[in-house]
N, C-alpha and C positions, 0 to 999 in steps of 0.2 A: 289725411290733411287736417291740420288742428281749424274749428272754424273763425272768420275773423273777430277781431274785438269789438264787440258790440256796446253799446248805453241801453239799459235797462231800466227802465221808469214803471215805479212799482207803485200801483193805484189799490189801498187798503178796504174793504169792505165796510158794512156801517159801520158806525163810531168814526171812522176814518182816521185811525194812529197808524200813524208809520212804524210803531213799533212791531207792529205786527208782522213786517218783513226782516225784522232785526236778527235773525238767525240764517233768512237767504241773501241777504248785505256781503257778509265776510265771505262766502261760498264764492259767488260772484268776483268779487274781486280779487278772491285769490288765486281765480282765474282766468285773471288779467283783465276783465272787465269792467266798464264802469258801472257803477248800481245807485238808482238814486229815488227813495222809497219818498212819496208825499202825503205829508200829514194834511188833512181834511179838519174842517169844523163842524161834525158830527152833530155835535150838541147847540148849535147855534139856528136859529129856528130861522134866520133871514136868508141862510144858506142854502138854496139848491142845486140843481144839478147846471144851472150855468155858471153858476158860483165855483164848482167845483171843477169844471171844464178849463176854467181862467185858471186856475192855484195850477193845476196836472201841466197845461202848455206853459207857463211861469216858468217850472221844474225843468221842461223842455230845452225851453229859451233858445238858443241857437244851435244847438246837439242835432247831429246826423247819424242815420245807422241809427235809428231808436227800435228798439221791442217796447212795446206795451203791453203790460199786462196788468190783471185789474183780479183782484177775490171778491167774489160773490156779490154786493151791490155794487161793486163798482165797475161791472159790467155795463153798468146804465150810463157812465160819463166817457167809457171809451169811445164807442161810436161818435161823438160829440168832437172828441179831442180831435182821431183819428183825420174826422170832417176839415179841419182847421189848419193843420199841417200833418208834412209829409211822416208816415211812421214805416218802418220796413215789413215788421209784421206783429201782427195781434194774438196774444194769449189769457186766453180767459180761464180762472180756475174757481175751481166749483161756483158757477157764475149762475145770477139772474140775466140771464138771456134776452135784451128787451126785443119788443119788436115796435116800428120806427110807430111814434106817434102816443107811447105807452107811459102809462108811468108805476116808480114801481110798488108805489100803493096796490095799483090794479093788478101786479104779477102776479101776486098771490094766488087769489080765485082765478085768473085767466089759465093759469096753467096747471089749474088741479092740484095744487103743494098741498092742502091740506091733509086728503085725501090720500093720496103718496105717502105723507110722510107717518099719517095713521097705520096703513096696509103696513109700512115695512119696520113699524115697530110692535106689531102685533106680531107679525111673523118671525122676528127674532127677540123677542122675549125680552124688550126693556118695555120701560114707561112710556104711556102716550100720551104724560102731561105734562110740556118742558118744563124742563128744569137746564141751569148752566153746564151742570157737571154732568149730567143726560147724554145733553145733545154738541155740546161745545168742546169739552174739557176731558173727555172721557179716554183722549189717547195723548192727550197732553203731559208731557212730564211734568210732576209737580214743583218744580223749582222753577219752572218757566210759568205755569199758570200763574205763581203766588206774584213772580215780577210783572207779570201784566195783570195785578189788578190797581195800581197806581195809574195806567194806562187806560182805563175803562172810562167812557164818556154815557151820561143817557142822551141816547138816539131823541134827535127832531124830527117832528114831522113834516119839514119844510122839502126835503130831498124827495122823501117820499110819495109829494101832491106834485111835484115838478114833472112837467111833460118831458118825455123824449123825443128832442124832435131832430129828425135825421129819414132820413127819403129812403137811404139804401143802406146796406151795411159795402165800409169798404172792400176795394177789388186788390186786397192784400193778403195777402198768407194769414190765415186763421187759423188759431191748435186750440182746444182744450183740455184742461186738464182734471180731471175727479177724483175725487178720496175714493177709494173701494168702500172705505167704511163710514161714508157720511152718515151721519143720522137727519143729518137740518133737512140736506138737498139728499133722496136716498138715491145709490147709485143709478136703480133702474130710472127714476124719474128725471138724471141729469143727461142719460141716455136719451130720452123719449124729447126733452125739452131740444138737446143740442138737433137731434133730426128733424125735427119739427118748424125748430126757427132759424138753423144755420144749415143745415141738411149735410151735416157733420158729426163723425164719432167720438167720443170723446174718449184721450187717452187716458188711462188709468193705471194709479200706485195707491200701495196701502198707504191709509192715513183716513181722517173724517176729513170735519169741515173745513179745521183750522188748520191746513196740511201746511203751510211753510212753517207753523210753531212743531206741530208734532210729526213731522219727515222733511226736513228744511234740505237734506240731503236730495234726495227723491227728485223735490222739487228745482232745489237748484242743474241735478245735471240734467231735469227735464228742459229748462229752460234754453240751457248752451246747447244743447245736442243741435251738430248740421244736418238741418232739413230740408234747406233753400239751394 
């Protein structure tokens, strides 16, 4: 049974460019669903996370049948949206995980990244001093890196001081999704975090951090696949 047509509302990680979905867009709707990725003001320091919650339900507007799903900061605004109106179910990929009341200034040290992401680049022989092409870029085609860096915004610290504030995580169907070869969020740490604060496994395809740039494939029939 093919599953039904769903709206897909795609919440971009810091920076907040929607282009960052611009390779899971066409996937999506070429089959047959709608996809509609929200550009964020990353670089705008007055902008935090209820700022961002208002732009995400904006995108919404009157659509039913929503998936949300959110990369890596933007983990911090779904719970938020979620709270506000109805969404059918939640996908978070390679996500900061919040827990209600948090902000993600504090994820950081709260959940050991540092540390994590030290261990698992000692242990597979890169550098453990970021760099872009490191940690970000390293399974990126280069033809796709070079178009998003028109797309590059510098990150405020306005999102980052903003409280999460949210009581419970909703009683919706949750997935996640992991790069095998993250370097930012390293696999075992996005294992340890999802158990930890969702008490959930997290599924996994090759790809890093940036996996709808560098596996937009993956990601897209992770997203349609019927699971409900």
């Amino acid at each position: 049974m093919e599953p039904a047509e769903s709206t897909f509302v795609l919440i971009p990680g810091a920076g907040g460019a929607a282009w960052y979905w611009s390779r899971v867009v066409p996937l999506l709707r070429r089959a047959g669903h709608e996809a509609v990725a929200v550009d964020l003001p990353g670089d705008d320091e007055s902008a935090g996370l209820t700022e961002y919650t208002n732009l995400v339900l904006e995108a919404i507007g009157e659509r039913e049948d929503v998936v949300l799903v959110a990369q890596s900061l933007g983990a911090f605004t779904a719970p938020l949206v979620c709270h506000r109106t109805a969404v059918r179910e939640l996908i978070l990929v390679n996500a900061m995980i919040p827990v209600p009341g948090e902000t993600p200034g504090a994820w950081w040290e709260n959940t050991g990244w540092a540390v994590a992401q030290r261990s698992a680049a000692e242990a597979q022989g890169y550098s453990t001093e970021f760099d872009v092409g490191t940690y970000f870029l390293h399974d990126v085609p280069p033809d796709v890196a070079a178009e998003g860096e028109m797309h590059q915004r510098p990150g405020a610290n306005a999102v980052f001081e903003s409280v999460c504030n949210f009581d419970e995580w909703p009683k919706i169907p949750i997935r996640i999704l992991a790069g095998e070869e993250d370097r930012f969020f390293p696999i075992d740490f996005q294992r340890r975090v999802a158990r930890e604060r969702l008490g959930l496994e997290p599924d996994v395809v090759p790809g890093g951090h940036l996996l709808a740039l560098a596996n937009p494939e993956a990601v897209a029939n992770y997203l349609i696949q019927d699971r409900l």
